[in-house]
C-alpha positions as protocol buffer text, in pm:
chain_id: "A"
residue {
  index: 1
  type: UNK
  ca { x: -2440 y: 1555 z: -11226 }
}
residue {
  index: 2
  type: UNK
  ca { x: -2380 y: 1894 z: -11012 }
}
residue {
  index: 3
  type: UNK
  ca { x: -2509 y: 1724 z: -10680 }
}
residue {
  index: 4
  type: UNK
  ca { x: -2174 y: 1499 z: -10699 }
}
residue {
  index: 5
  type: UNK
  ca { x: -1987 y: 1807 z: -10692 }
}
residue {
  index: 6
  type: UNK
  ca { x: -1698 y: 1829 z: -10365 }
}
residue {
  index: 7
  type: UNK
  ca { x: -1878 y: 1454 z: -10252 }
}
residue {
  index: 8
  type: UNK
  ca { x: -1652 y: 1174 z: -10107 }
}
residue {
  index: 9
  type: UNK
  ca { x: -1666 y: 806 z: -10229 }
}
residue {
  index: 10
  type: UNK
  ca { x: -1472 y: 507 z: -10170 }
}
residue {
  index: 11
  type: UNK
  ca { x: -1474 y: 275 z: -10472 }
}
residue {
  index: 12
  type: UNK
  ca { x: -1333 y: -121 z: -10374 }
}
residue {
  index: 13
  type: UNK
  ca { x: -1181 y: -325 z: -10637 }
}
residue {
  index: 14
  type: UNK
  ca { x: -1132 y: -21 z: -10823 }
}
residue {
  index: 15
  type: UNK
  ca { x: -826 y: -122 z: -11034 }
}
residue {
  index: 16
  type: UNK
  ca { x: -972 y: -249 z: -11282 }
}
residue {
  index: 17
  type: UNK
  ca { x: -1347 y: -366 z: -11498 }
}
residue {
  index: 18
  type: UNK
  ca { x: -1636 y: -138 z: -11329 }
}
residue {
  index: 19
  type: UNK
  ca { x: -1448 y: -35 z: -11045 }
}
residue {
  index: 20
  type: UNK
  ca { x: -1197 y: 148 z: -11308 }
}
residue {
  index: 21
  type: UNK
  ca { x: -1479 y: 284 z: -11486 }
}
residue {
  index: 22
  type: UNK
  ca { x: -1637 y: 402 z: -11182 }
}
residue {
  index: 23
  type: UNK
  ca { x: -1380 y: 597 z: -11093 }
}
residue {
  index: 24
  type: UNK
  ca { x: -1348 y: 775 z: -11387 }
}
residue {
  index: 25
  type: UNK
  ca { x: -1726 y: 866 z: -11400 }
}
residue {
  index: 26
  type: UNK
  ca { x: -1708 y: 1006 z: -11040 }
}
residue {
  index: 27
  type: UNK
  ca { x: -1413 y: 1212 z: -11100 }
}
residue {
  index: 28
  type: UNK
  ca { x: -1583 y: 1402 z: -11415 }
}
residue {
  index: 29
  type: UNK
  ca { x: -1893 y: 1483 z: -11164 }
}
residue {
  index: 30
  type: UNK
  ca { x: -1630 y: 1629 z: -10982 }
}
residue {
  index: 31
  type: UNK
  ca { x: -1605 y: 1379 z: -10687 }
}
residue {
  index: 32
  type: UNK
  ca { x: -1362 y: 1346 z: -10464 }
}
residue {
  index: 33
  type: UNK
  ca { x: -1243 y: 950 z: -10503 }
}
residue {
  index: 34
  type: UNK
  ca { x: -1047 y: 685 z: -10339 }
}
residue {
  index: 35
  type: UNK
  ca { x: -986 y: 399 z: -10442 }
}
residue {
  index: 36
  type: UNK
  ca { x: -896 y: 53 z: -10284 }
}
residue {
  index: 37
  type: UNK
  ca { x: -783 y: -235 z: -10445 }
}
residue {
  index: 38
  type: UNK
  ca { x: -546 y: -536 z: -10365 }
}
residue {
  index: 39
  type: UNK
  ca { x: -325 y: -488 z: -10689 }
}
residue {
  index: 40
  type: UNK
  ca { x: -52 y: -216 z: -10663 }
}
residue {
  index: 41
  type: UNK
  ca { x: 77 y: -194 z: -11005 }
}
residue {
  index: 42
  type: UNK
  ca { x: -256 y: -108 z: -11134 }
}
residue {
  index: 43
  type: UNK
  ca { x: -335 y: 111 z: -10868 }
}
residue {
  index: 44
  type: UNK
  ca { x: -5 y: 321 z: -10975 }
}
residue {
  index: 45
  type: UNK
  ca { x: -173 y: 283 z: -11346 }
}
residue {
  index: 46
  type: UNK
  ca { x: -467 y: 384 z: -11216 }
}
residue {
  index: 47
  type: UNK
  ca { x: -315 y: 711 z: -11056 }
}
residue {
  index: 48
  type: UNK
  ca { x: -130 y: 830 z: -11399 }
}
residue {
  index: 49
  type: UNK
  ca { x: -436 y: 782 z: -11627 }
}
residue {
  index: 50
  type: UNK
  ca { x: -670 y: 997 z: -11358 }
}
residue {
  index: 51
  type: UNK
  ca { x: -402 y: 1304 z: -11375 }
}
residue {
  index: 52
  type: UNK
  ca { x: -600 y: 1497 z: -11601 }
}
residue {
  index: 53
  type: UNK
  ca { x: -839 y: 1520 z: -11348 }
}
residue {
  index: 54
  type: UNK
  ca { x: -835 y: 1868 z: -11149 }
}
residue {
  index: 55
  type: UNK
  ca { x: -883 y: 1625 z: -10859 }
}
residue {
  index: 56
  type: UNK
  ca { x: -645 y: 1353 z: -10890 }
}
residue {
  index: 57
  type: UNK
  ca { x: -789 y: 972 z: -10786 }
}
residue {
  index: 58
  type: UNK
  ca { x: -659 y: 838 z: -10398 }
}
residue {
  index: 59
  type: UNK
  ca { x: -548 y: 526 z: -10348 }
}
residue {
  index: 60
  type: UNK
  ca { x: -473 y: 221 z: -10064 }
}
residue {
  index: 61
  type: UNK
  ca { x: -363 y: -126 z: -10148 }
}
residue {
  index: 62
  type: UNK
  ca { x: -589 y: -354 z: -9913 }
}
residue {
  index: 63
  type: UNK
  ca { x: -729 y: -684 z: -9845 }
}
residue {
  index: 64
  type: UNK
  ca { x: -1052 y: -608 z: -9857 }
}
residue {
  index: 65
  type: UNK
  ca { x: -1090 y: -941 z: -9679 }
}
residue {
  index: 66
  type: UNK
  ca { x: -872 y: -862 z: -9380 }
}
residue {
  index: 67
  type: UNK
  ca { x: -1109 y: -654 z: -9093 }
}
residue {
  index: 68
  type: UNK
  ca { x: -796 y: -504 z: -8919 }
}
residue {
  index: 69
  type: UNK
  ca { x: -646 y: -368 z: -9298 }
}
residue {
  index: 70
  type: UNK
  ca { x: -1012 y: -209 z: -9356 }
}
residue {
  index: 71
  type: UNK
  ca { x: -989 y: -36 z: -9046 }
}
residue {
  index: 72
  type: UNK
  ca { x: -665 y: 116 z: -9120 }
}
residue {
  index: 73
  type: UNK
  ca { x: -789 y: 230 z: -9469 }
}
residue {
  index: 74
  type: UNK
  ca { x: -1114 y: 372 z: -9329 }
}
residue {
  index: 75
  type: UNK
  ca { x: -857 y: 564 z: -9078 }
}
residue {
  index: 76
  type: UNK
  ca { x: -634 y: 725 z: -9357 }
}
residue {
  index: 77
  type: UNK
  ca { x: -919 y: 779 z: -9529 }
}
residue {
  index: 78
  type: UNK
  ca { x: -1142 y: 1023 z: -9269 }
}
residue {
  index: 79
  type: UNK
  ca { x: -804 y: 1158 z: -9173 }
}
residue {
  index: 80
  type: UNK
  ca { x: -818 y: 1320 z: -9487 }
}
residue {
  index: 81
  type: UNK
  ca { x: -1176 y: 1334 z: -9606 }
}
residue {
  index: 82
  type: UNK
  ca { x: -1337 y: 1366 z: -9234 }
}
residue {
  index: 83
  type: UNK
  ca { x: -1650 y: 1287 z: -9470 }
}
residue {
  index: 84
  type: UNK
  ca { x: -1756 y: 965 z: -9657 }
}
residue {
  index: 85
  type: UNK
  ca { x: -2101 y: 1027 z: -9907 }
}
residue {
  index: 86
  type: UNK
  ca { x: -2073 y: 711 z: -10073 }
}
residue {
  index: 87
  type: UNK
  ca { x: -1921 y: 353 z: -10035 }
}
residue {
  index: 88
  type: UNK
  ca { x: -1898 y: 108 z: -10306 }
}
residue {
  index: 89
  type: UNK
  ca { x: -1841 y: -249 z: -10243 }
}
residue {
  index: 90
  type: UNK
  ca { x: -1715 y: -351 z: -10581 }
}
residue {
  index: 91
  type: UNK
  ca { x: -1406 y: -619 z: -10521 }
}
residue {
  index: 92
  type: UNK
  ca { x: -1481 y: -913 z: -10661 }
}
residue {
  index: 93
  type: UNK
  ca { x: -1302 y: -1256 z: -10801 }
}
residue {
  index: 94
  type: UNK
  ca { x: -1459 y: -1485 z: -11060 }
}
residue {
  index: 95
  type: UNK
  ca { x: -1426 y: -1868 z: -10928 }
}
residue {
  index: 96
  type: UNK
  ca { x: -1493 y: -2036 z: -11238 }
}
residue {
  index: 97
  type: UNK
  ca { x: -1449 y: -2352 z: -11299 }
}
residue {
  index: 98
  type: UNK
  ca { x: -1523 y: -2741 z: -11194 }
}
residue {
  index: 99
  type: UNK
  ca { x: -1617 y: -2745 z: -10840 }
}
residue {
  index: 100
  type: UNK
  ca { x: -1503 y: -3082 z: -10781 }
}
residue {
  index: 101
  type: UNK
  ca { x: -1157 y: -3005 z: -10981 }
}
residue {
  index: 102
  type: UNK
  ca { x: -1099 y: -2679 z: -10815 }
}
residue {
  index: 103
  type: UNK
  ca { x: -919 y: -2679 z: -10444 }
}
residue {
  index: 104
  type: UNK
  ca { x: -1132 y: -2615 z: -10208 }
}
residue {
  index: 105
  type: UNK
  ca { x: -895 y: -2327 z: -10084 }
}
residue {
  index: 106
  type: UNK
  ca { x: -1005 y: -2143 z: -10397 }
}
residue {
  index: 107
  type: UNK
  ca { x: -1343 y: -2170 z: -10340 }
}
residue {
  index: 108
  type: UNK
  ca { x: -1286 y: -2046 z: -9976 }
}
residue {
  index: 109
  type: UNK
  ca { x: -1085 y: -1769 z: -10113 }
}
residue {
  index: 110
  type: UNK
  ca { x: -1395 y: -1652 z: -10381 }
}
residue {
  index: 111
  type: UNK
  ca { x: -1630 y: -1628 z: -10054 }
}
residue {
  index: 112
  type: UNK
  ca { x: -1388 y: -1443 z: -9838 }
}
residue {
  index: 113
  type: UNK
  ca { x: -1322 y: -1184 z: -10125 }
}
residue {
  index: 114
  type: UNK
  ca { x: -1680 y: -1144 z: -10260 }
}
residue {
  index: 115
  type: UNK
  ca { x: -1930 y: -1207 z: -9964 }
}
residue {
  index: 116
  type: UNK
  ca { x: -1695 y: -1160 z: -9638 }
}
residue {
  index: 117
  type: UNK
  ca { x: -1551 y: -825 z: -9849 }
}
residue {
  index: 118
  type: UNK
  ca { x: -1861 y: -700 z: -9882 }
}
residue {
  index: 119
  type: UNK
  ca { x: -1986 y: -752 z: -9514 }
}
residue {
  index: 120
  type: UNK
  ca { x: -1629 y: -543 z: -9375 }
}
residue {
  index: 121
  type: UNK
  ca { x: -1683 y: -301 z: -9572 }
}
residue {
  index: 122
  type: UNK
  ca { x: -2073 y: -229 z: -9512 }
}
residue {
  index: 123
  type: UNK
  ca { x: -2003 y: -252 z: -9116 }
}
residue {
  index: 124
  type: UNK
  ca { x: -1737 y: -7 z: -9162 }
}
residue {
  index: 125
  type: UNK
  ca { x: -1901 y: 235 z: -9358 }
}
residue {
  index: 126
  type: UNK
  ca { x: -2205 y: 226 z: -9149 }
}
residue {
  index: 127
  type: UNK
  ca { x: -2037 y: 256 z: -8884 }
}
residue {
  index: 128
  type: UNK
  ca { x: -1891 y: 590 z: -9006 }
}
residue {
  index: 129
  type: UNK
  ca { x: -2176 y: 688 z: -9159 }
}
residue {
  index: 130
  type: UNK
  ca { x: -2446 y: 664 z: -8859 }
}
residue {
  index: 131
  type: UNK
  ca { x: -2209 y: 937 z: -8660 }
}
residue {
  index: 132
  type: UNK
  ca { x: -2268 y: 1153 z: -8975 }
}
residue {
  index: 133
  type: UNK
  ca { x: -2626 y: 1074 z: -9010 }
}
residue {
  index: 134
  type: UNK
  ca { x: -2622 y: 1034 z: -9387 }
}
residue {
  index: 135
  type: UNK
  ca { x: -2479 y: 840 z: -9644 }
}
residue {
  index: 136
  type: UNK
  ca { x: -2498 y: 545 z: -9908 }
}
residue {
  index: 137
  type: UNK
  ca { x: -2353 y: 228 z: -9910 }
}
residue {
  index: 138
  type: UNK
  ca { x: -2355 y: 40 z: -10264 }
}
residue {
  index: 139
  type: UNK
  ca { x: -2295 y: -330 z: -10244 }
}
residue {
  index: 140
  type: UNK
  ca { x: -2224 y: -494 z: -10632 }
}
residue {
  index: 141
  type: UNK
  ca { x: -2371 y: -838 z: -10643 }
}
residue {
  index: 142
  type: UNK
  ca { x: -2420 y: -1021 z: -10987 }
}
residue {
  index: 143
  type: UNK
  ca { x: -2771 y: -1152 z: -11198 }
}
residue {
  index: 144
  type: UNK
  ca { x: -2537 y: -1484 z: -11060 }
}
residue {
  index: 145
  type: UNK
  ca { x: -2670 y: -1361 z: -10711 }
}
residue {
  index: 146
  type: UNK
  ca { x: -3022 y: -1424 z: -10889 }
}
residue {
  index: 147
  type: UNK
  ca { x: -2977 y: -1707 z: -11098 }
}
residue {
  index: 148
  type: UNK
  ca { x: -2746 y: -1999 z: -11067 }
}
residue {
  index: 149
  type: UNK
  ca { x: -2520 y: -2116 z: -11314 }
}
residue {
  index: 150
  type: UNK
  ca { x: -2295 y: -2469 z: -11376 }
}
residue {
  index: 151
  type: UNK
  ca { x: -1916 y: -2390 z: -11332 }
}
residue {
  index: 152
  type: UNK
  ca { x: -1961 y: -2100 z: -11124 }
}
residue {
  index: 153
  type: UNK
  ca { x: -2080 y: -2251 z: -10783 }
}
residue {
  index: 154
  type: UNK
  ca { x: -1801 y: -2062 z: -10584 }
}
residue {
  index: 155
  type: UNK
  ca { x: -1896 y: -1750 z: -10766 }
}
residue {
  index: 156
  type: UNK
  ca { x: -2271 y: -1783 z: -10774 }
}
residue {
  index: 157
  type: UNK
  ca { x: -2286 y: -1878 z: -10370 }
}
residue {
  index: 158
  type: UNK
  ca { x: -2070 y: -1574 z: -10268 }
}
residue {
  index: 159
  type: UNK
  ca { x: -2332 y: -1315 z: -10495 }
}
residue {
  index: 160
  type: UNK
  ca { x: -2614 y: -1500 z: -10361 }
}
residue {
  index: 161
  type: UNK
  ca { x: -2418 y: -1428 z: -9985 }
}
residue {
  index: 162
  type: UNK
  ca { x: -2453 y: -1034 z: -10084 }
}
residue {
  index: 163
  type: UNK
  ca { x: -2786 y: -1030 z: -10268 }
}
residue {
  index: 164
  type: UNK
  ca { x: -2978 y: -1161 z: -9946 }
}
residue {
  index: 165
  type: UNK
  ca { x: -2726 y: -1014 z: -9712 }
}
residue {
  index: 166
  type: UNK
  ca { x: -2811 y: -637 z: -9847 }
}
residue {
  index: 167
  type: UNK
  ca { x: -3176 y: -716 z: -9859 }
}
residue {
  index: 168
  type: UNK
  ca { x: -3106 y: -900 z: -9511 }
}
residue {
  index: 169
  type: UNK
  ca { x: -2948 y: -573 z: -9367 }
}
residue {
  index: 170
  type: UNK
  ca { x: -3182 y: -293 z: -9572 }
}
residue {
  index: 171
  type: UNK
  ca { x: -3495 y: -388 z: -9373 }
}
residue {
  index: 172
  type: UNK
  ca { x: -3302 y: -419 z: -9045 }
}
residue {
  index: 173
  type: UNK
  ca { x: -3223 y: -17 z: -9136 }
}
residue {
  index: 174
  type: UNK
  ca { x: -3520 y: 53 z: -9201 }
}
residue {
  index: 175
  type: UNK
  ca { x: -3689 y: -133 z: -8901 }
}
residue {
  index: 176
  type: UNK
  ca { x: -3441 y: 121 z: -8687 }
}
residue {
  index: 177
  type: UNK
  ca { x: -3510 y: 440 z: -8899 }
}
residue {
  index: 178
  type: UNK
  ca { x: -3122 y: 470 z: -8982 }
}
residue {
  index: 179
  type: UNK
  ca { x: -3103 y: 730 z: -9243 }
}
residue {
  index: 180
  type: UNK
  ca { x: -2815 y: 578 z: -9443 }
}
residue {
  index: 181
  type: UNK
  ca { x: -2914 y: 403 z: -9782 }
}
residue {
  index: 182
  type: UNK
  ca { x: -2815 y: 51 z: -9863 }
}
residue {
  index: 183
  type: UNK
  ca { x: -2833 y: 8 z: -10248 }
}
residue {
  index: 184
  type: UNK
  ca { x: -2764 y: -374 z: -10436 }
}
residue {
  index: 185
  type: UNK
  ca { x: -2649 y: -344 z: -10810 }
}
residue {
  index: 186
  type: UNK
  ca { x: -2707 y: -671 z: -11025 }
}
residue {
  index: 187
  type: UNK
  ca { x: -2509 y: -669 z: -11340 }
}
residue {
  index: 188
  type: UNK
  ca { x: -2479 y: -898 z: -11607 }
}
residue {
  index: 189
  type: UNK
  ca { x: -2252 y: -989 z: -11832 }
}
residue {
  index: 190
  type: UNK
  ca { x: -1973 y: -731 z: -11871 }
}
residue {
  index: 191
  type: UNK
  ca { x: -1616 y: -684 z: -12103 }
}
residue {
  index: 192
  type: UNK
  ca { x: -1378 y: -703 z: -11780 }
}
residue {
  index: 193
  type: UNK
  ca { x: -1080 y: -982 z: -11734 }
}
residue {
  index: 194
  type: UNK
  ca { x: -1320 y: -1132 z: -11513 }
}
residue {
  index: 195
  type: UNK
  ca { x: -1549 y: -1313 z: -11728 }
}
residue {
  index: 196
  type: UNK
  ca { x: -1179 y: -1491 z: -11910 }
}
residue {
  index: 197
  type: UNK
  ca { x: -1341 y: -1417 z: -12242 }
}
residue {
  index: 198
  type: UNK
  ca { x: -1247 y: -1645 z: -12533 }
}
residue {
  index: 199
  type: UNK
  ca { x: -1040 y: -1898 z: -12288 }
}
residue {
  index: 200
  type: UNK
  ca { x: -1148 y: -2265 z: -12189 }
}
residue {
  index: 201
  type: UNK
  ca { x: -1351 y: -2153 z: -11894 }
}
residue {
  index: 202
  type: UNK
  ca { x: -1450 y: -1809 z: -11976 }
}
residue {
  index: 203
  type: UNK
  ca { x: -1717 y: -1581 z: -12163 }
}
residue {
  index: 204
  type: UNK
  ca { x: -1729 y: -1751 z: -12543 }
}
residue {
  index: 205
  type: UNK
  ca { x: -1582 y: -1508 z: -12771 }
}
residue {
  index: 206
  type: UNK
  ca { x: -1824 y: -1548 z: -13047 }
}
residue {
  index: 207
  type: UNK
  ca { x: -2109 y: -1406 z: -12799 }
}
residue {
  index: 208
  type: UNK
  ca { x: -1914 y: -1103 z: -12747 }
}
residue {
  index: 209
  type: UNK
  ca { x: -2148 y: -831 z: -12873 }
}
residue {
  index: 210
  type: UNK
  ca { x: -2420 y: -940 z: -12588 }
}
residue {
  index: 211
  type: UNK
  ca { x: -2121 y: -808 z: -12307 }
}
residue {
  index: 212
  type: UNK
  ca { x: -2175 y: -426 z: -12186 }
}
residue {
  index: 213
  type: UNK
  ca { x: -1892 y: -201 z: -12164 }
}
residue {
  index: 214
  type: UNK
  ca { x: -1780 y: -116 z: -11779 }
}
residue {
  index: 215
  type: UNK
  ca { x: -1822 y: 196 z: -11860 }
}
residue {
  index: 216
  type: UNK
  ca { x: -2170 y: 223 z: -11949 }
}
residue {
  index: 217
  type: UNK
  ca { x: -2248 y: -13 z: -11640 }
}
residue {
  index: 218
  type: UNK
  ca { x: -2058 y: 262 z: -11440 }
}
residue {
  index: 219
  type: UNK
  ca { x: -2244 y: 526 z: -11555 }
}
residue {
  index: 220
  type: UNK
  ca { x: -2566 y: 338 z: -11506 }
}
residue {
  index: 221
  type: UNK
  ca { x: -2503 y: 289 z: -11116 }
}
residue {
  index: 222
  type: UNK
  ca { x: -2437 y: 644 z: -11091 }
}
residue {
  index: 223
  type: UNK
  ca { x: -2772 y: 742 z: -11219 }
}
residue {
  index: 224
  type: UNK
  ca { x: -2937 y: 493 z: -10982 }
}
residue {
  index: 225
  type: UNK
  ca { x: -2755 y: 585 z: -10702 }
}
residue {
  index: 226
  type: UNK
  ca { x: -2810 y: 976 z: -10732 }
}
residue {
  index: 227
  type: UNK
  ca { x: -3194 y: 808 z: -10744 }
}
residue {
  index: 228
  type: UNK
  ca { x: -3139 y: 637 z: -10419 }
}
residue {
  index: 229
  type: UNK
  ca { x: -3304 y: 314 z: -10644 }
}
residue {
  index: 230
  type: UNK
  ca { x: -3261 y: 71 z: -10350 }
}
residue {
  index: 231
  type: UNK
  ca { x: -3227 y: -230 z: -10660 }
}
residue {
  index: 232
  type: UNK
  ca { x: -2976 y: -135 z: -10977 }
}
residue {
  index: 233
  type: UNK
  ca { x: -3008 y: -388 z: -11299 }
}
residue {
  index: 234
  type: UNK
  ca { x: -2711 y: -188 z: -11510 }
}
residue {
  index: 235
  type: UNK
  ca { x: -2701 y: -452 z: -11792 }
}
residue {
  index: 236
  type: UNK
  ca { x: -2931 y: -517 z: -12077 }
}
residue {
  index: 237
  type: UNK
  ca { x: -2881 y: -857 z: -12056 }
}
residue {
  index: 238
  type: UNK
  ca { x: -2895 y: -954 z: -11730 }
}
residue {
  index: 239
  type: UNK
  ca { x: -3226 y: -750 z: -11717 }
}
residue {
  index: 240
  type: UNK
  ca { x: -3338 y: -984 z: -12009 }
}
residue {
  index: 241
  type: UNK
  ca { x: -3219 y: -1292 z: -11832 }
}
residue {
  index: 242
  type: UNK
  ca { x: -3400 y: -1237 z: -11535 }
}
residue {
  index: 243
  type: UNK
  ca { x: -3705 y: -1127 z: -11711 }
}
residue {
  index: 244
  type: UNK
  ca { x: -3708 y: -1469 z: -11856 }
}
residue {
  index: 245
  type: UNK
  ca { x: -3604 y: -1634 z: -11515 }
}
residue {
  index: 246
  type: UNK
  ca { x: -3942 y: -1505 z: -11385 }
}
residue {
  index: 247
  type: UNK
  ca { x: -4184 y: -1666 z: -11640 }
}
residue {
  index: 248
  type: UNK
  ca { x: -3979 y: -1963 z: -11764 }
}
residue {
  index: 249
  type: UNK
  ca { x: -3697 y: -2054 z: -11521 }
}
residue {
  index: 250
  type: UNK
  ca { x: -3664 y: -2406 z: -11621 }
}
residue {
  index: 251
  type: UNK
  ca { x: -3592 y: -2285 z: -11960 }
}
residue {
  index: 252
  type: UNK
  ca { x: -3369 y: -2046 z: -11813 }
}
residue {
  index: 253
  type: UNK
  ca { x: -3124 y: -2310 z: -11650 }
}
residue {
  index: 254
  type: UNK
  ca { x: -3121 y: -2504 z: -11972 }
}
residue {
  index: 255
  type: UNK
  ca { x: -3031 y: -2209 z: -12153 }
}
residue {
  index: 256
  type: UNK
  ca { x: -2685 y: -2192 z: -11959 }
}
residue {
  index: 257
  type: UNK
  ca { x: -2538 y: -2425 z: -12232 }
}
residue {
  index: 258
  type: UNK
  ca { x: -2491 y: -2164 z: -12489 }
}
residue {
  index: 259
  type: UNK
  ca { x: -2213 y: -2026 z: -12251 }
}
residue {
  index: 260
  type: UNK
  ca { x: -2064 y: -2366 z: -12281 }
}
residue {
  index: 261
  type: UNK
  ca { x: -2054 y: -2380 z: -12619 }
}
residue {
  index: 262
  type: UNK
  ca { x: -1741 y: -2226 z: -12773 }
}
residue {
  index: 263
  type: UNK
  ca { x: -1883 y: -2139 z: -13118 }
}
residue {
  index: 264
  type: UNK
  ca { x: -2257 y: -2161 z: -13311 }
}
residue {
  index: 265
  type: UNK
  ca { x: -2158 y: -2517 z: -13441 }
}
residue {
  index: 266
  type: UNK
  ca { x: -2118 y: -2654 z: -13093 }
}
residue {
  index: 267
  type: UNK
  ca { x: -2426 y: -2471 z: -13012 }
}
residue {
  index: 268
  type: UNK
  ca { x: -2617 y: -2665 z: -13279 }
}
residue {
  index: 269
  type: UNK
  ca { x: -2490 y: -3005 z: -13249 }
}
residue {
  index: 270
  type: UNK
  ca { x: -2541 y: -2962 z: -12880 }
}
residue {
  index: 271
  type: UNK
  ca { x: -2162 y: -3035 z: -12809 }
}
residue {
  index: 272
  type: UNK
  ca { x: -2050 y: -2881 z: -12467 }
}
residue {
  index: 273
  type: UNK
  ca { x: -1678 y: -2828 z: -12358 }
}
residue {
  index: 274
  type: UNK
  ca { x: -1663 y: -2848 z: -11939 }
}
residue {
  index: 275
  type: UNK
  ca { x: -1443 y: -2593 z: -11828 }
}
residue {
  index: 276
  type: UNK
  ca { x: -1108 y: -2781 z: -11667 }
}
C-alpha cells in the first residue's frame, strides 16, 4: 500500500483490540502513527512491541472524552506532524450488562466515551483538516449501531449516536462541498477484551470460531479507506447479520438468544442465563 507511504494518522483507543492492530498495519505501509489511548501501561507496551518499525509508533494518554485534553493532543500532535491524512475514531467501552442493575453513572460513562468521543474528535480533526483542504476522518461504530441487542442498551445507544451522527454530518459536508471524507466502519463480532468472552456477561466461548481476528478487521478498514468507501462492513458476520436483519428482522431479534446461551445444551433446551 505505497500511497500510505510518509502519511500521518491518528489512531484513538489504540492500546489495544483493532486500534492495536491498526497500528501495526499502518506502520508496515510505512505510515507515520500516533496513537491515543486512556491506558498508559499499554501505551508503553504498545511503544516496545512497534520498535522494529523504522518509524517507531507516537503516543498521548488522553480522555478522549475531555474537549480541552483533545485540544492539547491535537496541539502536540501538528507541532510535530504539521500534517494530519487520516483520523480514526476508534475508543470505545463495552457497557454490557442489565440496564436496570447497572448504575446509571456507567451507562453515562459508555455514551461519553463512545458517542461524545467520537463527536471531539471529528470536530477537531475537521477542524484541522478544512485549513489543509484534504483529509479523512474514520469514525468506528458497531453492526450494534444497526441492530439492537438485550444487555447492551448503553452500548447499542452510544453506536447508534455515531452511526446517524456520521451519516448526520457526511451530507452536511457534502451539502458545503468540503473536500474532507467522513468514512463509518461497522464491525461485528471481534476477539478483543471487549466482547468479555467466556465470562457471565460476555461473548459465549463455545461460539468462538464465528469472532474475526482484529487484525484482519484492521486490515480490512485500510483497504476501504485507501477506497474512500464512505460505509466499511470489516466482519463476516456482522455482514451476515445484517443481511438477515434486512429480509427477516423479527427473526433477527429472536436470534439474539444464542449469545445468551452459554453452551449448545442451553441453546437447545432454550435455557438463557441474564447477564448480572
Amino acid at each position: 500500500m505505497k500511497n500510505l507511504t510518509g502519511k500521518v494518522v491518528v489512531i484513538t483507543g489504540a492500546a489495544g483490540g483493532i486500534g492495536k492492530a491498526l497500528c501495526e498495519s499502518f506502520l508496515k505501509c510505512g505510515t507515520t502513527v500516533w496513537g491515543l489511548d486512556q491506558n498508559a501501561s499499554a501505551l508503553k507496551n504498545l511503544e516496545r512491541e512497534r520498535e522494529k518499525f523504522s518509524e517507531p509508533i507516537q503516543t498521548l494518554q488522553v480522555d478522549v472524552s475531555n474537549i480541552e485534553e483533545m485540544k492539547l493532543s491535537l496541539k502536540e500532535i501538528t507541532a510535530k506532524t504539521p500534517a494530519i491524512h487520516y483520523w480514526i475514531n476508534n475508543a470505545g467501552i463495552s457497557g454490557m450488562g442489565d440496564f436496570m442493575e447497572k448504575p446509571i453513572e456507567e451507562f453515562d460513562t459508555t455514551i461519553r466515551v463512545n458517542l461524545n468521543g467520537v463527536v471531539i474528535g471529528t470536530r477537531l480533526a475537521l477542524e484541522h483538516m478544512e485549513k489543509l483542504g484534504r483529509g479523512t476522518i474514520v469514525n468506528v461504530a458497531s453492526v450494534a449501531g444497526h441492530i439492537s441487542a438485550p444487555y447492551l442498551c448503553a452500548y447499542s445507544a452510544s453506536k447508534h449516536g455515531v452511526v446517524g451522527f456520521t451519516r448526520a454530518l457526511r451530507q452536511e459536508l457534502k451539502l458545503k462541498d468540503c473536500p474532507i471524507k467522513l468514512l463509518l466502519v461497522s464491525p461485528g463480532f471481534v476477539d478483543t477484551q471487549m466482547i468479555k468472552k467466556g465470562s457471565k456477561e460476555g461473548f459465549p466461548a463455545w461460539l468462538s470460531s464465528l469472532l474475526s481476528t482484529p487484525e484482519k478487521v484492521a486490515n480490512e478498514m485500510i483497504v476501504g479507506i485507501i477506497k474512500n468507501n464512505e460505509e466499511i462492513f470489516p466482519t463476516w458476520n456482522g455482514k451476515a447479520l445484517l443481511k438477515m436483519y434486512r429480509v427477516f428482522p423479527s427473526l433477527t431479534a429472536r436470534s439474539s438468544r444464542v449469545l445468551l446461551s452459554k453452551s449448545l445444551k442451553d441453546l437447545l433446551l432454550l435455557r438463557k442465563t441474564p447477564p448480572s
